[in-house]
N, C-alpha and C positions, 0 to 999 in steps of 0.2 A: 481600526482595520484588523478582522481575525486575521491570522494563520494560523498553523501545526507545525512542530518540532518535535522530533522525537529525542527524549531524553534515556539516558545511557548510565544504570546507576548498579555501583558492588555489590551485591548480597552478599552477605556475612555467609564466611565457612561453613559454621555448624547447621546452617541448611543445604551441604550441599548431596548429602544422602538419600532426602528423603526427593531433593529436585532429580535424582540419578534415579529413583524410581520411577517417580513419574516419566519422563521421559522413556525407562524402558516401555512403559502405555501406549507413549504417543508413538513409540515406532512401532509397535505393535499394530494399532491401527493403523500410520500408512500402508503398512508390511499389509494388511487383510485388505487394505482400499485399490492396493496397487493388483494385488491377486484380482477381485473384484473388478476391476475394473478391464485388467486382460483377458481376460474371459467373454465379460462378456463383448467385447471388440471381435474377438475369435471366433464365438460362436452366434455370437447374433449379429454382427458387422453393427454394432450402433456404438457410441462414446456416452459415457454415463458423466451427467453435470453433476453440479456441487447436490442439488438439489436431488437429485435421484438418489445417490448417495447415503443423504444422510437418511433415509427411509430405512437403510439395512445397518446407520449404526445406531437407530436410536434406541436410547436404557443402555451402550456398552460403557458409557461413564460412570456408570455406578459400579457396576461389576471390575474395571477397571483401576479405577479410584481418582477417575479423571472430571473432571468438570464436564456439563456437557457440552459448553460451550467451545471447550478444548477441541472436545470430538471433533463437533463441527468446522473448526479452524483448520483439522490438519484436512480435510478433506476438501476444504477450500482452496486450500496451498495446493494438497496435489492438482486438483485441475489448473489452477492459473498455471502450474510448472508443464503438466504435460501439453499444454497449448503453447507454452513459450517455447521447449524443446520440439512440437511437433513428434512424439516417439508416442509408441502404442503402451509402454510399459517403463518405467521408471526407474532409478538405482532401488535395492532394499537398504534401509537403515538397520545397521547393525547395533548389535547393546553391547556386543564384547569382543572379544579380539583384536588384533592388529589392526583390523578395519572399521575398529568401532567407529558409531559415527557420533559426531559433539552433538553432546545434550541439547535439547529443545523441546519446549512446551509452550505453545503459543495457546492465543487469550484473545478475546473479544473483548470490545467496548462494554463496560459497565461489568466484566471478569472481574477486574479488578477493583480496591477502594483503598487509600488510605487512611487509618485509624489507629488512633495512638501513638505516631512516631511509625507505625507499622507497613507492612505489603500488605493488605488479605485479601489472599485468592483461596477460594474453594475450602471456604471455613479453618485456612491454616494460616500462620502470621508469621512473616520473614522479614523480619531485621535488614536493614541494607544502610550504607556510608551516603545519608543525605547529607547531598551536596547543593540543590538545587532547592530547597523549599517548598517539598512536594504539596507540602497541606493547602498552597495555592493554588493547587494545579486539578483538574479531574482529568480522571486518566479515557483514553478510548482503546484501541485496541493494544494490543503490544505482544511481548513473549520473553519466556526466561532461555539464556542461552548462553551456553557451558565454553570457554577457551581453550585452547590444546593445552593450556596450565590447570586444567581441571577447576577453575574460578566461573563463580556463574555470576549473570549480570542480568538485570533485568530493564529492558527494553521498551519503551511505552510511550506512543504519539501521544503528546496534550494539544490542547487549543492556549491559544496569548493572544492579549491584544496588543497589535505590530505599532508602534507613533514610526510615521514617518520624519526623518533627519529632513535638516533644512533645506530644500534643492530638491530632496526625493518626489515632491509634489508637482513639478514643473511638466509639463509635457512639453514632446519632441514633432515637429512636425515635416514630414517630406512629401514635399511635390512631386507629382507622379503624371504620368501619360496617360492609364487608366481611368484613375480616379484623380478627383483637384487635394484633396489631400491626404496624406493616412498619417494620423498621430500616432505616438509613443506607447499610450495605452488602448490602442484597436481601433480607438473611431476613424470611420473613413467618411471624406465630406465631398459625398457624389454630384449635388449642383456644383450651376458654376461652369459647367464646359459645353455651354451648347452652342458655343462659336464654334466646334467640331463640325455642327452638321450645317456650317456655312459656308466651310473650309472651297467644298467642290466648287460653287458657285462663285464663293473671290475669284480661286484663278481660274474659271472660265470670264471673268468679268476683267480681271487684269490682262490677259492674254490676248483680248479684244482693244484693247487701249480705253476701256472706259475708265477714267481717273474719277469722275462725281459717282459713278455709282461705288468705286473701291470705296 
């Protein structure tokens, strides 16, 4: 049985300068998606999708020094955010001051790979405190992301195959009014109740005192 977990693992210090770059990129591009996209709400009343979007960032990855994959990821994020908040226009992510905001560089399925003991994302290799046995795993989407301790970590859903424990295989079943049964794992077992549509005619046949026809 597949599932996904997302695994949660160190990067080593000595990368955390050049991930402090990047990431001033990826707000830069929210910061330009978020303008972008209030506008045109303002002036043309319409909400622009992930898809519209990425029409007006594409090639700023390169100019940037971002993946373009990246690109596409933070402008993902904005729209599922501005659909979860319902707001026309977003917070801006800051890169410095008081209100800086923590580091993030998110990543799409197949961004990333491991190689050699290594991370490589975007032709550069980062170190990090495997814990987990990554060289088993392929990575799908995930993102690097920075703690108010200034440590960065890197983020990334795999696939596994689940064994279920002894017992977890059993289904559960409850009799229902609706339906004659609904199990544990969804199935509903709809024959079975058509003494329902007999119901009205028993007690008109009991209420007459007919006993051979009850």
């Amino acid at each position: 049985m597949k599932a996904t977990r997302t695994l949660k693992i160190r990067v080593r210090d000595k990368h955390a300068a050049q991930l402090r770059e990047a990431s001033r990129a990826v707000n830069f591009v929210w910061n330009y998606v978020n303008e972008l996209s209030s506008r045109t709400i303002r002036e043309r009343g319409r909400f622009l999708s992930a898809f519209d979007i990425h029409k007006y960032t594409n090639g700023a990855g390169k100019d940037l020094g971002l993946h373009s994959q990246s690109v596409q990821a933070v402008a993902d994020e904005y729209v599922t955010r501005r659909k979860q908040f319902k707001k026309r226009q977003l917070r801006w992510r800051c890169s410095g001051g008081a209100r800086r905001s923590l580091g993030w560089v998110p990543l799409k399925a197949g961004a990333a790979v491991w190689k050699n003991g290594q991370v490589v994302f975007n032709r550069q290799h980062f170190k990090v405190w495997d814990s987990y046995g990554l060289a088993g795993f392929k990575f799908r989407s995930g993102s690097f992301n920075e703690d108010s301790r200034g440590r960065w970590y890197f983020n990334v859903v795999v696939e596994l195959d689940r064994q279920l424990s002894p017992g977890q295989d059993a289904v559960g079943i409850d009799l229902g009014l609706k339906t004659t049964a609904t199990c544990s794992d969804g199935d509903r077992l709809e024959s079975g109740r058509f003494y329902r549509d007999l119901e009205s005619a028993l007690g008109t046949a009991q209420r007459a005192g007919k006993k051979a026809r009850v």
